[in-house]
C-alpha positions in Angstrom: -16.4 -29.8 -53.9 -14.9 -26.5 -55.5 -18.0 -25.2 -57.8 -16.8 -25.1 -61.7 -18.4 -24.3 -65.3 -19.3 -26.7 -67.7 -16.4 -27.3 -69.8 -17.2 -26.6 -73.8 -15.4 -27.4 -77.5 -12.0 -28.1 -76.7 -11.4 -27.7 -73.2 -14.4 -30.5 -72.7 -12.5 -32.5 -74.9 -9.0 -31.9 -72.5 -11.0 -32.6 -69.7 -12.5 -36.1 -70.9 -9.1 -36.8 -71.8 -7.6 -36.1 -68.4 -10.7 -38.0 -66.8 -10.3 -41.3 -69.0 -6.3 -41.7 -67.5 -8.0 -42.2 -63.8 -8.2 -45.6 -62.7 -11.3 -46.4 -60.1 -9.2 -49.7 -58.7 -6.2 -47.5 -57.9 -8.7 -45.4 -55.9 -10.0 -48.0 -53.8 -6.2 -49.0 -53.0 -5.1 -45.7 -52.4 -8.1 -45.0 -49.7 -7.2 -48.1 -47.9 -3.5 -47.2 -47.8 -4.2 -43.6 -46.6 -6.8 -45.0 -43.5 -4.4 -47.9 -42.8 -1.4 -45.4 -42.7 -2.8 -42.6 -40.8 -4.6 -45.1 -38.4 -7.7 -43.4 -38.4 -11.1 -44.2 -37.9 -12.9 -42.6 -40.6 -14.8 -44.5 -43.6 -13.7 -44.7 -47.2 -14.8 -42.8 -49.4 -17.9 -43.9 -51.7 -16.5 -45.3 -55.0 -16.2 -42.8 -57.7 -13.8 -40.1 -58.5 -15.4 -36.8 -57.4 -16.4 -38.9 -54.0 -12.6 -39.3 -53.7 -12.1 -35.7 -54.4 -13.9 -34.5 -51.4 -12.6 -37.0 -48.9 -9.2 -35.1 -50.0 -9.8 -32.0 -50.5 -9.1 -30.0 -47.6 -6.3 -31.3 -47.2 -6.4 -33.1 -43.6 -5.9 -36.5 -44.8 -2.5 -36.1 -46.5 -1.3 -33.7 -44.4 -2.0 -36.6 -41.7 -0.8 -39.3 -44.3 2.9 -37.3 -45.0 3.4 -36.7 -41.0 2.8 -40.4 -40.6 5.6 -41.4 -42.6 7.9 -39.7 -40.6 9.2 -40.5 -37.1 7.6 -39.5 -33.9 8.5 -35.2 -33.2 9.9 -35.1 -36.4 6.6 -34.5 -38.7 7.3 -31.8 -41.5 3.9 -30.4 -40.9 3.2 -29.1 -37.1 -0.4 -28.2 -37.0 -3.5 -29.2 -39.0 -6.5 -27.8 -39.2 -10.0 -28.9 -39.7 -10.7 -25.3 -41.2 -13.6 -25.3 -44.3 -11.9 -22.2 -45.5 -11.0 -22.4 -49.2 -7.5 -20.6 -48.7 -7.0 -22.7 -45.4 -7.9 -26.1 -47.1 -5.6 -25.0 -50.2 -2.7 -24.2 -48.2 -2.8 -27.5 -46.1 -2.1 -29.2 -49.9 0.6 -27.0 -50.7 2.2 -28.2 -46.9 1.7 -31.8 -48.4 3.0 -31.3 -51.4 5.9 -29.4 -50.4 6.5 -32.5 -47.6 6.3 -34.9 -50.5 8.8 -33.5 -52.8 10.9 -33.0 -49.6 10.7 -36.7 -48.6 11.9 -37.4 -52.3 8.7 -37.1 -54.6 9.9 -36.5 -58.0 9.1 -33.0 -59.1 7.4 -34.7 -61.7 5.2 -37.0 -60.0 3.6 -34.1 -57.8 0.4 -32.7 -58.7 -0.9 -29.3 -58.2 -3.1 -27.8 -56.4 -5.9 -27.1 -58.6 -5.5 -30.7 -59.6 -7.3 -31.8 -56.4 -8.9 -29.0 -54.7 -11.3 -27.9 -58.3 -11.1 -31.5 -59.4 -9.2 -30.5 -62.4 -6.5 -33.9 -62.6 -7.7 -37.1 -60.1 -5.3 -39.2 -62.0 -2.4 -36.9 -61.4 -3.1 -36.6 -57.8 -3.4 -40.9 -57.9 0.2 -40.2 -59.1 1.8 -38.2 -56.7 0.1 -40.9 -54.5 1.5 -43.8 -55.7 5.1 -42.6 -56.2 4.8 -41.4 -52.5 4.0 -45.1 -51.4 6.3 -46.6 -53.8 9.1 -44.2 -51.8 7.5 -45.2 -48.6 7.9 -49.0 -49.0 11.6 -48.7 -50.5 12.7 -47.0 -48.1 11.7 -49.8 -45.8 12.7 -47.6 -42.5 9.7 -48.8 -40.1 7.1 -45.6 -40.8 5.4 -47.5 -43.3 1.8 -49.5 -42.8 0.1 -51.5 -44.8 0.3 -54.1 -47.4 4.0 -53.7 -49.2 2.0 -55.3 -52.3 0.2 -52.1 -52.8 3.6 -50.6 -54.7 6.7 -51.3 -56.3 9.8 -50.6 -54.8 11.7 -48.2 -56.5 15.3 -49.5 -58.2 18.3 -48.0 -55.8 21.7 -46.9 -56.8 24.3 -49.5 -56.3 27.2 -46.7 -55.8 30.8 -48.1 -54.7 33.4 -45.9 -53.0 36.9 -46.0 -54.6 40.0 -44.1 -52.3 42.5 -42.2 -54.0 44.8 -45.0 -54.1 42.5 -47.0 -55.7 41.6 -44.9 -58.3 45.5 -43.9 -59.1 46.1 -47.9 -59.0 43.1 -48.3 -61.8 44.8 -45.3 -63.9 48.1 -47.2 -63.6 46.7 -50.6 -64.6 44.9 -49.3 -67.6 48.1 -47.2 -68.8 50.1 -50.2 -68.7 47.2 -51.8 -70.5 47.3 -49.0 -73.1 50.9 -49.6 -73.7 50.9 -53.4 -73.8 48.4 -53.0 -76.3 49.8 -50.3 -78.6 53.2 -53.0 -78.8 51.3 -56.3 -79.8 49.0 -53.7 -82.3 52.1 -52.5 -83.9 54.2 -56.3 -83.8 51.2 -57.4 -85.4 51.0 -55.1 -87.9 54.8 -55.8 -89.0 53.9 -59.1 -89.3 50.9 -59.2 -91.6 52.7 -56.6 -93.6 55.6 -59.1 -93.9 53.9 -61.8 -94.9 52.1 -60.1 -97.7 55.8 -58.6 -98.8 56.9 -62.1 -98.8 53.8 -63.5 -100.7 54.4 -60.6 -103.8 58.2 -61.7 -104.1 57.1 -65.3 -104.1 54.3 -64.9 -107.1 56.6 -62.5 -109.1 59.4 -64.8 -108.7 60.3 -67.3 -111.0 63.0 -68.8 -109.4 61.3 -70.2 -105.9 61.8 -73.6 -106.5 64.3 -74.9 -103.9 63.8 -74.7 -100.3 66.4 -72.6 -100.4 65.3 -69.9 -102.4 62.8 -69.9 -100.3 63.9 -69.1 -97.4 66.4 -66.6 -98.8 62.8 -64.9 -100.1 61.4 -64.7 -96.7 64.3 -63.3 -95.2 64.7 -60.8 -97.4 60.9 -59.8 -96.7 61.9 -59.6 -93.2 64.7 -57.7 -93.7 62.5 -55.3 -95.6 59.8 -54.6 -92.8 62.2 -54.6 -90.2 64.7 -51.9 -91.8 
């Protein structure tokens, strides 16, 4: 494991923060995954989250886990190496991580680094874990090993293809649409306004008493809205 200070005053408190957010089950599920998926014969990693930090840390497990998830000759990373140099170990993450976001990792969702190589963020690299399997199991294309429980699949667009005649057919319908409703708005609109002209004539009135005048009320009021 990368060799760093004690953290003091508020950087200690940042750093207990960070820790608290990593979840020891998701570990054990994530280690299981990764030997399952890369179909090697290596041991788990003892529980615990710096123990899980240096199973990782050079990089040869993901590197291995990210060109398993890809067809046979077309692995985004071509060599691996076993190397213990720091700048070696470092650059076999970035590969991953680069892979990852390339396979459709959210920018978001991938760690750096720093995060795994010094230790700095174990839940963030459980992230960039999980959203990788939860891409691996939706995309459902045969590379994937292991228990599909282990993640969610990820929600996929539902997008329809419309032709040009479609679409001008849909403009068409809703512009008839438009008009149709612009004449019942405005037929409507006469015809409350009518019967309130018809309703003022009839209270100021004084001579509606005969079916009649009636009549000859309300088709003055129609004569009115019409005109």
């Amino acid at each position: 494991m990368a060799n760093r200070g004690p953290s003091y005053g508020l950087s200690r408190e940042v750093q207990e923060k960070i820790e608290q957010k990593y979840d020891p089950e998701l570990e054990s599920r994530l280690a299981n995954w990764i030997i399952v998926q890369c179909e090697e014969q290596i041991e788990p990693p003892p529980p615990g989250r710096q123990h899980f930090q240096t199973w990782l840390m050079d990089g040869t497990l993901l590197c291995k886990l990210i060109n398993s998830l890809h067809p046979k000759g077309n692995e985004p990373i071509a060599k691996i190496s076993e190397s213990k140099m720091a700048f070696k170990q470092m650059e076999q993450i970035s590969q991953f991580l680069k892979a990852a976001e390339i396979y459709g990792v959210r920018t978001t969702d991938i760690f750096q680094t720093v995060d795994l190589w010094e230790g700095k963020d174990m839940a963030a690299v459980q992230r960039t874990l999980m959203a990788l399997g939860s891409l691996a199991v939706t995309k459902d294309d045969g590379c994937y090993k292991g228990d599909p429980s282990w993640f969610h699949r990820k929600a996929q667009q539902n997008r329809r293809g419309f032709s040009e005649e479609q679409l001008r057919q849909g403009q068409n319908v809703i512009g008839l649409q438009m008009g149709s409703n612009k004449g019942a708005s405005q037929s409507a609109t006469r015809v409350h306004l009518g019967t309130w002209v018809f309703v003022v004539l009839c209270v100021s009135s004084q001579h509606v008493r005969t079916a009649a005048s009636y009549f000859s009320l309300l088709n003055y009021a129609k004569t009115i809205i019409l005109f």
